[in-house]
Every structure is written in structure tokens, then in C-alpha cells.
Backbone bond lengths (Angstrom), bond angles and torsions (degrees), N, CA, C in turn:
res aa  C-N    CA-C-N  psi(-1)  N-CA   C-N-CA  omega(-1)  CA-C   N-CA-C  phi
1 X - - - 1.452 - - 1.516 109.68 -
2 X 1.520 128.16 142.41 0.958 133.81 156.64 1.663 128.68 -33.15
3 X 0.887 121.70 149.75 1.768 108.95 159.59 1.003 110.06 -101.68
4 X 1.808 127.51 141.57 1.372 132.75 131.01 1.603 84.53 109.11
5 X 1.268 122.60 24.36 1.680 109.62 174.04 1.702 102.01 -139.97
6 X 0.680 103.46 2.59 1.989 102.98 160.26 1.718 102.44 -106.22
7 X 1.483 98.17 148.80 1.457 125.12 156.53 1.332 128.38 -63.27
8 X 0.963 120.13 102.29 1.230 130.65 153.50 1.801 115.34 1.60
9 X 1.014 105.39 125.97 1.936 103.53 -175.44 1.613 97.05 -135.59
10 X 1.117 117.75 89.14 1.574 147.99 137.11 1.267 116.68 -30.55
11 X 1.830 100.31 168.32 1.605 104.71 148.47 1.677 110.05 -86.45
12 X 1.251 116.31 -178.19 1.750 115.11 -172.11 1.122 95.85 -153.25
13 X 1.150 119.08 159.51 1.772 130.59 156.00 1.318 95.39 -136.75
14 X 1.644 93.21 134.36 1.486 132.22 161.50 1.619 124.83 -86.62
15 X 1.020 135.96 105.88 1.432 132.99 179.32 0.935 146.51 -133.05
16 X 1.470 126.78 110.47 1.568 122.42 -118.92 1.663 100.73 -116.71
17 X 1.818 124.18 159.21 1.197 96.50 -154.23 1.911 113.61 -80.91
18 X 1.372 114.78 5.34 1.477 109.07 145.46 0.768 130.02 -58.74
19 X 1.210 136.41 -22.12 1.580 130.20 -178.05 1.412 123.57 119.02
20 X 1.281 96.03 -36.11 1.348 113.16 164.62 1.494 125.00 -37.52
21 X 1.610 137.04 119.66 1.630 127.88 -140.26 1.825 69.34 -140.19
22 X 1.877 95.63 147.89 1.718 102.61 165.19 1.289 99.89 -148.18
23 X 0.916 103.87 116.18 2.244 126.54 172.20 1.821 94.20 -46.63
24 X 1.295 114.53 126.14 1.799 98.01 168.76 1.537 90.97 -158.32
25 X 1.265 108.80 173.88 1.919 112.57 164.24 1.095 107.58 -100.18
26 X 1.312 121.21 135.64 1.391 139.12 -178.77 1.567 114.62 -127.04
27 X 1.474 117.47 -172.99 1.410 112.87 151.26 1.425 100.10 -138.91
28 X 1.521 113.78 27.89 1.444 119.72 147.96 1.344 123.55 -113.09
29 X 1.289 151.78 121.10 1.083 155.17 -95.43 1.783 97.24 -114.00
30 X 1.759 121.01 -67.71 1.042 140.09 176.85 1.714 92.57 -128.13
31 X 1.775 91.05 131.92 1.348 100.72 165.92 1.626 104.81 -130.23
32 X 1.686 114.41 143.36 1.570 111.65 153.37 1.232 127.79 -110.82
33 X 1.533 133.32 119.43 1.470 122.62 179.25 2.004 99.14 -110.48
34 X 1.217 100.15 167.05 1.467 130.03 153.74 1.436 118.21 -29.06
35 X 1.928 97.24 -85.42 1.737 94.25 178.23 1.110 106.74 -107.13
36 X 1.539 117.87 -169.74 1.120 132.22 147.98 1.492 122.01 -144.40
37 X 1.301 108.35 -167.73 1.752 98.69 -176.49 1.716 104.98 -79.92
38 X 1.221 125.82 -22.75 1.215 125.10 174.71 1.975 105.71 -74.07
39 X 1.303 121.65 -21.13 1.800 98.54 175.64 1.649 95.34 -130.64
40 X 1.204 138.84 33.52 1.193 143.86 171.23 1.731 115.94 -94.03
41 X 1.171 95.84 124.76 1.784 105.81 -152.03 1.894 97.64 -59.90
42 X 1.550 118.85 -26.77 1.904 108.23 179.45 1.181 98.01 -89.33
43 X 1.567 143.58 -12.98 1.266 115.73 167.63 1.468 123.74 -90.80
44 X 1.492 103.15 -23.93 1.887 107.43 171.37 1.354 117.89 -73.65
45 X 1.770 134.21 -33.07 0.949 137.83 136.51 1.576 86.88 119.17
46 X 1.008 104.39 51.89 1.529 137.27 172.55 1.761 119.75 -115.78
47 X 1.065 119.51 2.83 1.441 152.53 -174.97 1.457 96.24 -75.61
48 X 1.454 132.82 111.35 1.788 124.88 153.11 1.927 109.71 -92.85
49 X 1.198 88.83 146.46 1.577 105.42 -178.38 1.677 91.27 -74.86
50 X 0.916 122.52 146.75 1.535 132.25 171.59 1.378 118.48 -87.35
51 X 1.257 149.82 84.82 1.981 129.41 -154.10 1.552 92.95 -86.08
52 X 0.997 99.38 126.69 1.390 132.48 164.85 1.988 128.82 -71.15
53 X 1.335 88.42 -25.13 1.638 103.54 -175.29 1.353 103.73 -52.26
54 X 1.257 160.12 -45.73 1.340 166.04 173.58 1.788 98.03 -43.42
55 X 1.296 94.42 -73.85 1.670 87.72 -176.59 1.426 98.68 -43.05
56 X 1.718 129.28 -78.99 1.497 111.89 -163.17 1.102 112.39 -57.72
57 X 0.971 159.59 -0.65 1.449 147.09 153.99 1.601 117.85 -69.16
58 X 1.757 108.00 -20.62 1.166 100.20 -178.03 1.689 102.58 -83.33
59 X 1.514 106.63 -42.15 1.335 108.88 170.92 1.411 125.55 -31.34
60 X 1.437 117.85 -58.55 1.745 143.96 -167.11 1.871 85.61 -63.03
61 X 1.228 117.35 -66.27 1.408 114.45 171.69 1.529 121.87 -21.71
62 X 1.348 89.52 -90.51 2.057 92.52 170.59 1.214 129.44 -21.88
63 X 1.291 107.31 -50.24 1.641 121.04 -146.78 1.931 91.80 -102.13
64 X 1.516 115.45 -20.09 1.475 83.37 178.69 1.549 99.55 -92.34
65 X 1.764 94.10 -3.42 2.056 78.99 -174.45 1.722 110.92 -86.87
66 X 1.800 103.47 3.68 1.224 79.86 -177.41 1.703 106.19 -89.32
67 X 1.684 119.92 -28.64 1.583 154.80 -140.35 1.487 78.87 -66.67
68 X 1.835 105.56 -42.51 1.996 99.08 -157.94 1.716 110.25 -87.70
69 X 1.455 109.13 21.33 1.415 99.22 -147.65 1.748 84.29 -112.87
């Protein structure tokens, strides 16, 4: 490796706007994000599946009324 042309790789804290804080190595010093895996709706399991079947049915609709026309 070169000298004197990489960043520095520390410890870091991450801190998210729950509150929620995570010790990690970085080569950014203090970071703040939004979520995290502790208030993020697919890891808390607070996540709804969306059903979709309505739309394809509306689709299947259209398309055979247009196929017979």
C-alpha cells in the first residue's frame, strides 16, 4: 500500500433518529441516519405485504375485454 493516501479507519458512532446509537469502524467519524434496523418497519416486523390480486384482476379484465372485441 501506498503511504499517506488512505483514510484513516477509526472507531465511529452511528445514530439514528430513534435514538438508537451503534459503536462500528468507519472512516467517518460521527454519522446520523433516519432508520435503523432497530425502528425499520422489515426488521421490526411491522412491514404489511401489499395484495396485489385486485390490480391483476383488473388487468385480466381489460385485456380479455379488449382480445374479444
Amino acid at each position: 500500500m501506498r503511504k499517506n493516501i488512505h483514510p484513516t479507519y477509526e472507531d465511529a458512532t452511528i445514530t439514528c433518529a430513534c435514538g438508537n446509537v451503534i459503536e462500528t469502524r468507519s472512516t467517518v467519524k460521527d454519522m446520523h441516519v433516519n432508520t435503523c434496523s432497530a425502528c425499520h418497519p422489515f426488521y421490526t416486523g411491522q412491514s404489511t405485504f401489499i395484495d396485489a390480486e385486485g390490480r391483476v384482476e383488473q388487468f385480466r379484465r381489460r385485456y380479455a375485454a379488449a382480445a374479444s372485441k
